[in-house]
N, C-alpha and C positions, 0 to 999 in steps of 0.2 A: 166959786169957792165952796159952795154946796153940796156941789158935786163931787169936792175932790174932799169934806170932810165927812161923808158919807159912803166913798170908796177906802178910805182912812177906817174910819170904824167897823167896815166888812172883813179889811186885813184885821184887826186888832181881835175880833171876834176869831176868825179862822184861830189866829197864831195863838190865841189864849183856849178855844178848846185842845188844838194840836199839844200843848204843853201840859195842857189836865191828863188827857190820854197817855201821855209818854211817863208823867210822874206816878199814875196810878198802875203802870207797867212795871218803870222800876220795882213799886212797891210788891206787887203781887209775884215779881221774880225774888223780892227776898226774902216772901215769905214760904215762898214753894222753898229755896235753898235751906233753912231756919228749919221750916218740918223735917226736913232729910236730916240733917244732923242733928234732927232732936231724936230721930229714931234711936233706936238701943243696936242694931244690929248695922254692921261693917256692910259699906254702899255696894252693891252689887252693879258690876261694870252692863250699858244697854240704856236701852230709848224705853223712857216712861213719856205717854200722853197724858192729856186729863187737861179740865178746865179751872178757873178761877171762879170763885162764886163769891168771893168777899168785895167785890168791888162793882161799881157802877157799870165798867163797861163788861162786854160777853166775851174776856179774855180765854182763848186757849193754850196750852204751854206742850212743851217739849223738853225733856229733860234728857242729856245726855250724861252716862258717867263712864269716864275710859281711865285706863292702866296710866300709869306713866313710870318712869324709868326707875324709879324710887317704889322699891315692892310696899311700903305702909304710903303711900300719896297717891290720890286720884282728883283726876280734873272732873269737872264738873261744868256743865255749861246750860243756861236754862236758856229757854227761848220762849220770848212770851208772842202771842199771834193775837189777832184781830180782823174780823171782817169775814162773810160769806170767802173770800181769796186767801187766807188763812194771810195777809200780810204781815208780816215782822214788825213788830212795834221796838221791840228791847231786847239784848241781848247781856246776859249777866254770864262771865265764866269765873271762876274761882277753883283751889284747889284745896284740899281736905286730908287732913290724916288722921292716922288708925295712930289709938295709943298704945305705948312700948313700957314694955317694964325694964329699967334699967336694971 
């Protein structure tokens, strides 16, 4: 019984940092998303890199911004990475538009 409440609590350790890491991922893809459309200037389509520095873990990101069929609309897709193997922690896509003057 010992043994199987102490292999019990190795999982629960594991699956509770694995969920710290993944929520502090989301969080860092939405703040990378949040600065891009804070900027003042219409998102230029291409691959931005750069790291996260607001949070516990040494997240790295990838930012992609493409065209889409709709000439004021662009997808956006961020990818947030972790570890010496750049592993994929989160992936956030959304899409964004340019304001029009009616």
């Amino acid at each position: 019984a010992l043994t199987s409440g102490l292999k019990m609590l190795g999982q629960y350790s594991a699956n509770l940092s694995a969920i710290q890491e993944r929520t502090w991922a989301n969080w860092a893809a939405m703040d990378n998303l949040i600065a891009l459309q804070l900027d003042e200037q219409w998102s230029k389509t291409g691959e931005v890199k750069g790291t996260e520095k607001q949070t516990p873990y040494q997240f790295g990101w990838l930012r992609k911004v493409s065209e889409t069929p709709y000439e004021r609309v662009r997808k956006i897709e961020i990818e947030i990475l972790h570890g010496a193997e750049n592993k994929s922690v989160h992936h956030l896509r959304c899409y964004t538009g340019k304001e029009s003057a009616w």
